[in-house]
C-alpha positions in Angstrom: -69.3 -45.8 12.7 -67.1 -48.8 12.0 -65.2 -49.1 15.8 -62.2 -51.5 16.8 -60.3 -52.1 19.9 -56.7 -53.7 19.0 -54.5 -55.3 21.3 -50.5 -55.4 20.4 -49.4 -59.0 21.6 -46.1 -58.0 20.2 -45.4 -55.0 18.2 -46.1 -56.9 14.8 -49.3 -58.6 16.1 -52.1 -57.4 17.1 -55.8 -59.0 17.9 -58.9 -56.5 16.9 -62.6 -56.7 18.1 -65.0 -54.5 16.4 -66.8 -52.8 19.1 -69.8 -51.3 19.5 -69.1 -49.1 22.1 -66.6 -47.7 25.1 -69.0 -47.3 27.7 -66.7 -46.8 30.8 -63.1 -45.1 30.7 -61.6 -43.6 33.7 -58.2 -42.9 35.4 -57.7 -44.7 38.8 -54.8 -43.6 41.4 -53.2 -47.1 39.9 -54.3 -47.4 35.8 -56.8 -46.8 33.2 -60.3 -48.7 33.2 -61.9 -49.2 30.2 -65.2 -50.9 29.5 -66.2 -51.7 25.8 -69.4 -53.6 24.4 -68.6 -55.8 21.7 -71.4 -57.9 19.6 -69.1 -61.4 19.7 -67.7 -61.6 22.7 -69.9 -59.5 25.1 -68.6 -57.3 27.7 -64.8 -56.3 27.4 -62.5 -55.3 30.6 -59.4 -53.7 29.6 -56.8 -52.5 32.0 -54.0 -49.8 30.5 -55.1 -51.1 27.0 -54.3 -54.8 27.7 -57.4 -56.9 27.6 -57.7 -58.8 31.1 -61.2 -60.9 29.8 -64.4 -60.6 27.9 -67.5 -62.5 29.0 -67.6 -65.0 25.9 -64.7 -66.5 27.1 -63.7 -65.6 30.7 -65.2 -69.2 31.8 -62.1 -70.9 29.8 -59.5 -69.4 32.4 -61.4 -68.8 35.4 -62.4 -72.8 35.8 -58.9 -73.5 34.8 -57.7 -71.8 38.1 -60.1 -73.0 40.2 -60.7 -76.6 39.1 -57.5 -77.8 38.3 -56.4 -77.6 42.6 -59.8 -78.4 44.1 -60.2 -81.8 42.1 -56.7 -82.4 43.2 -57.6 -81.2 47.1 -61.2 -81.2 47.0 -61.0 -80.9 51.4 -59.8 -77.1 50.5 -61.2 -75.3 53.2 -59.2 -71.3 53.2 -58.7 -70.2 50.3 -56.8 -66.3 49.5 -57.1 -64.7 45.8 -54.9 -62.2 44.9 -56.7 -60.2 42.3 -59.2 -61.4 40.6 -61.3 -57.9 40.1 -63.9 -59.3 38.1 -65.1 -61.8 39.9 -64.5 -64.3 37.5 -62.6 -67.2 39.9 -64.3 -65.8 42.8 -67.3 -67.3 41.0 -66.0 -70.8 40.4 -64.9 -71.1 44.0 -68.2 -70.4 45.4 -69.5 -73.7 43.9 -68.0 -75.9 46.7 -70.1 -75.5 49.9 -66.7 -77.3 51.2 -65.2 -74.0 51.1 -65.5 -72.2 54.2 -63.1 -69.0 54.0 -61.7 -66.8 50.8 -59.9 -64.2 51.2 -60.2 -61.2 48.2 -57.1 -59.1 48.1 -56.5 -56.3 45.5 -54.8 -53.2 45.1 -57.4 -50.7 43.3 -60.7 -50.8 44.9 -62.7 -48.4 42.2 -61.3 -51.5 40.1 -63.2 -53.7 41.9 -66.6 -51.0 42.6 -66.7 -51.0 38.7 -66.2 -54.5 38.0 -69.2 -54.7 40.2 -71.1 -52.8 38.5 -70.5 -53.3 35.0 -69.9 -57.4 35.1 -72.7 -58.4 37.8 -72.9 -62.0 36.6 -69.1 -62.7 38.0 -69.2 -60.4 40.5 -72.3 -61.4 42.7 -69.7 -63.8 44.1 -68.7 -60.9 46.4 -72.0 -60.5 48.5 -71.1 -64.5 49.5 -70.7 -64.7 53.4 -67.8 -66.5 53.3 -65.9 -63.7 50.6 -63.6 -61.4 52.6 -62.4 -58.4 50.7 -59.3 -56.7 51.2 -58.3 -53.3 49.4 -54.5 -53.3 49.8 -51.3 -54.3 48.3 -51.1 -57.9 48.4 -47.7 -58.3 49.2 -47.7 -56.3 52.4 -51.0 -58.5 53.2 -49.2 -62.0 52.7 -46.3 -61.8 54.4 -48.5 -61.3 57.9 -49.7 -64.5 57.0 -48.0 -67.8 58.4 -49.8 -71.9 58.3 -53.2 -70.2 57.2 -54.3 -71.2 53.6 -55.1 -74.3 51.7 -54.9 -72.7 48.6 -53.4 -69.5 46.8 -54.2 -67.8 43.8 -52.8 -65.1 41.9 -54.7 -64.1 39.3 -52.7 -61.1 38.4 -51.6 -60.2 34.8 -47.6 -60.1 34.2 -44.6 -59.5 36.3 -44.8 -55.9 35.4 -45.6 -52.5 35.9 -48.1 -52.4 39.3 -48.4 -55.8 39.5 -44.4 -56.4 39.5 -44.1 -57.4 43.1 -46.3 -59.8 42.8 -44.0 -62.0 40.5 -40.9 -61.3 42.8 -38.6 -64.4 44.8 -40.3 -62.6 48.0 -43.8 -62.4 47.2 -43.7 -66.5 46.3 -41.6 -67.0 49.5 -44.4 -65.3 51.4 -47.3 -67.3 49.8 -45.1 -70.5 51.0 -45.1 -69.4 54.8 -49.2 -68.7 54.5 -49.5 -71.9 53.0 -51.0 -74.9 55.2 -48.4 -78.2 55.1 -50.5 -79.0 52.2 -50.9 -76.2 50.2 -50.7 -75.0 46.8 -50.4 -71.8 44.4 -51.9 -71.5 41.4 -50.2 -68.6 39.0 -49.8 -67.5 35.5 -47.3 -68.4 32.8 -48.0 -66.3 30.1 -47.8 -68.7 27.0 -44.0 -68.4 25.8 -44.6 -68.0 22.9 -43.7 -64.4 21.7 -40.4 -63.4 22.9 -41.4 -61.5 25.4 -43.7 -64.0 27.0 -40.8 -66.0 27.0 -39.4 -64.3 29.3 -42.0 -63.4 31.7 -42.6 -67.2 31.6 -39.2 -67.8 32.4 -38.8 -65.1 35.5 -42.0 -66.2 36.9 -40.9 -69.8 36.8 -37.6 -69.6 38.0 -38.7 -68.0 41.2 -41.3 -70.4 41.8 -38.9 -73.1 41.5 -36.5 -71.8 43.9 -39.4 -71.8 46.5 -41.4 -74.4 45.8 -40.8 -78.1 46.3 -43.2 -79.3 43.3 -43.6 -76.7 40.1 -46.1 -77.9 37.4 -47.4 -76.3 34.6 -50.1 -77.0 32.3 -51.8 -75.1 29.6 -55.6 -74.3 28.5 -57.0 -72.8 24.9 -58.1 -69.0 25.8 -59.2 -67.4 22.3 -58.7 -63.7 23.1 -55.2 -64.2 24.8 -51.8 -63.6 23.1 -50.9 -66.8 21.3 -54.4 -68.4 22.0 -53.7 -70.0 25.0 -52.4 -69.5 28.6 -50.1 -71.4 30.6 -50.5 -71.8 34.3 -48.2 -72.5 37.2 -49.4 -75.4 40.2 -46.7 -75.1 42.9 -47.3 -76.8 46.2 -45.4 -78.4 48.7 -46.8 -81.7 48.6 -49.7 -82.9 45.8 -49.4 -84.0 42.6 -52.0 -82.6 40.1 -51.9 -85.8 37.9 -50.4 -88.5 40.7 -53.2 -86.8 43.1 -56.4 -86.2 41.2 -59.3 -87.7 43.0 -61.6 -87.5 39.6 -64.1 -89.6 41.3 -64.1 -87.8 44.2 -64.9 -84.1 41.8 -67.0 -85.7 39.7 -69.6 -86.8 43.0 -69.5 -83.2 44.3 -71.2 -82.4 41.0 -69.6 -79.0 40.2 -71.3 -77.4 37.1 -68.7 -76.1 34.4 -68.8 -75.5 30.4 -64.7 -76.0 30.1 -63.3 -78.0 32.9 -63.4 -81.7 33.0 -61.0 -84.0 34.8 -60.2 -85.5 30.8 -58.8 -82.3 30.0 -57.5 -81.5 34.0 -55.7 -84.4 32.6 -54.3 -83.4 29.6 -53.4 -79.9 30.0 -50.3 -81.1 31.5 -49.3 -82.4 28.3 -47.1 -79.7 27.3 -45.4 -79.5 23.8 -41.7 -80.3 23.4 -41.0 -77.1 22.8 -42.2 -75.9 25.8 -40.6 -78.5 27.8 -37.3 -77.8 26.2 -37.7 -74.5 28.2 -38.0 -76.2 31.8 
């Protein structure tokens, strides 16, 4: 039997992977798991029918999250996910023996049980001493924290649906009070491209901005997301991702990656004009 999963980036677009099988579905108290086998790009996690990563390509956003801020800051020392079910940036983050606390927070926790158990590569990350893992709504968890982290991130989907008040004025204002006097959030864009995206790129960076004293964003090449490519957020209250890199400094500790290089860290804040025209 000739099987396809499809993915509606906009109503009129669509991206297909013939699969060879669904070998998990189930209905959590938040949204609907699914776990498909695919020959080209491995294992496939999809969350209420949108696909959140595949293993052939996971690497390409997961070490753009994670690299980008530590070769910036490589003295990181607390770090707080928000998200991150699959174990994915978890993963690149437990590279740097620098690292001394991470704090896990998300919402579903049979999310994150069968994450675990269908995607152990990524998600060995968890049994890490230094991993702390926290099954609640991330908002409720941030704002209790004031001065405490070096580095946020939010590796959450879209500003909608459960995930919505993560992308709210609040919820960034909150990551600003647990940030350290040198901190910084890393977020997603979307890719403003389809209309839609537009606008979730838009929302999300018109809050950070109102919040945040420096708002960067840069951009990475993700084959199986909408438009082909993702656009992330660095907002901090003092570095610099370009002004600040310590490339030198990364390149000693190193790090092994198959995407990230400071070259590229360098060039994925060349953003095209018409992107600019939208900042």
């Amino acid at each position: 039997m000739d099987l396809w999963y499809s993915e509606y980036h906009v109503d009129d677009v669509r991206l297909s992977i013939n699969v060879e099988r669904e070998i998990y579905s189930h209905h959590t108290e938040y949204q609907h798991i699914a776990i498909l086998d695919s020959k080209e790009f491995g294992r496939i996690l999809t969350l209420d029918g949108e696909l959140i990563s595949t293993e052939k390509d996971e690497f390409f956003y997961s070490e753009m999250m994670v690299h980008v801020p530590m070769a910036v800051q490589p003295e990181i020392k607390k770090v707080l996910v928000i998200g991150g079910c699959d174990g994915g940036v978890l993963k690149e983050l437990c590279k740097y023996q620098t690292i001394e606390h991470i704090d896990v927070v998300e919402l579903d926790a049979q999310l994150v049980q069968i994450c675990q158990q269908f995607f152990p590569p990524t998600t060995e990350a968890f049994q890490d001493e230094r991993v702390h893992l926290s099954i609640q709504d991330a908002l409720k968890f941030v704002r209790r924290k004031e001065d405490e982290y070096d580095l946020i991130i939010v590796d959450s989907a879209n500003p909608f649906g459960v995930n919505e008040s993560l992308f709210t004025r609040e919820f960034y204002g909150s990551c600003y009070n647990a940030l350290k006097a040198n901190g910084t959030l890393i977020s997603q864009h979307a890719n403003a491209f389809y209309q839609e995206d537009v606008e979730a790129f838009m929302h999300i960076r018109n809050r950070l901005t109102s919040v945040f004293e420096n708002n960067f964003v840069y951009m990475a090449s993700i084959p199986t997301y909408a438009a082909g490519y993702l656009l992330f957020g660095y907002s901090s209250k003092q570095s610099q991702p370009l002004n600040d890199l310590k490339a030198a400094q990364w390149e000693g500790l190193a790090i092994p990656t198959k995407f990230y290089n400071v070259a590229l860290h360098q060039g994925a804040f060349a953003l095209p004009n018409y992107i600019k025209e939208m900042m």
